[in-house]
N, C-alpha and C positions, 0 to 999 in steps of 0.2 A: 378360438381365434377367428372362426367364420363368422360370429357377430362384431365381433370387433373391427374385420373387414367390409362387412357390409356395412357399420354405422361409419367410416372411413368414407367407403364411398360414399354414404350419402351427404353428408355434409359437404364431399366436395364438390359433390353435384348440385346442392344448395347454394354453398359459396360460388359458384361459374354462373347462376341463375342471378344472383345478388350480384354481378361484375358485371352483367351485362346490362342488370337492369341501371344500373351506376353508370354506364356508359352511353346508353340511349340518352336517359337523362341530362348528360352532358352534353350531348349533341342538340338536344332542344335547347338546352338553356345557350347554350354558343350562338344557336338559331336567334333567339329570343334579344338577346345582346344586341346581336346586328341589326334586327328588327327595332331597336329601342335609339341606335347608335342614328339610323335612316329616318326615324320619327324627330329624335331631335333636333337633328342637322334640319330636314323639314319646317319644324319650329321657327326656328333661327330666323330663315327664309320669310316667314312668313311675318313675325316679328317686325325685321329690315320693311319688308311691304309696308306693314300696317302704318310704321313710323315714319314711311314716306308719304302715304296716302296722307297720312294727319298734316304734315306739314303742308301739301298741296292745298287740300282743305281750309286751314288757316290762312295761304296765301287767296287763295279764290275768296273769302268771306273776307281781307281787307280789300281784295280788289271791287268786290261787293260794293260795300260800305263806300267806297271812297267814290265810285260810278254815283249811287244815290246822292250822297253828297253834292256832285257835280249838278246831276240832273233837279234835286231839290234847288241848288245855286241858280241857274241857271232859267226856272222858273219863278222864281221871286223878280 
């Protein structure tokens, strides 16, 4: 019965080492999540910019266009 007890305990001292490490585990990945959730939201943001900045752009380069125009007219 003393091996039998002792191989008891150790498996449940193995199994307690295997739950904890299941649980750290979790806790990163929970971490990692939120880090991923921060990143994308981030994206997003940055997306919205990019597709305003373009727009801007495209208006700047007719308002370009349309200035040269003038000033081409204007010297003829």
């Amino acid at each position: 019965m003393g091996m039998l007890k002792s191989r008891a305990d150790e498996l449940e001292r193995r199994l307690n080492q295997a739950r904890e490490v299941l649980r750290s585990t979790e806790r990163t990945l929970e971490h990692f999540v939120g880090d991923i959730r921060l990143l994308a939201s981030d994206s997003e943001k940055i997306e919205n910019e990019n597709i305003q900045l373009k727009k801007e752009i495209q208006e700047q380069e007719k308002k370009y266009a349309e200035d040269m125009r003038k000033a081409a007219k204007n010297q003829s």
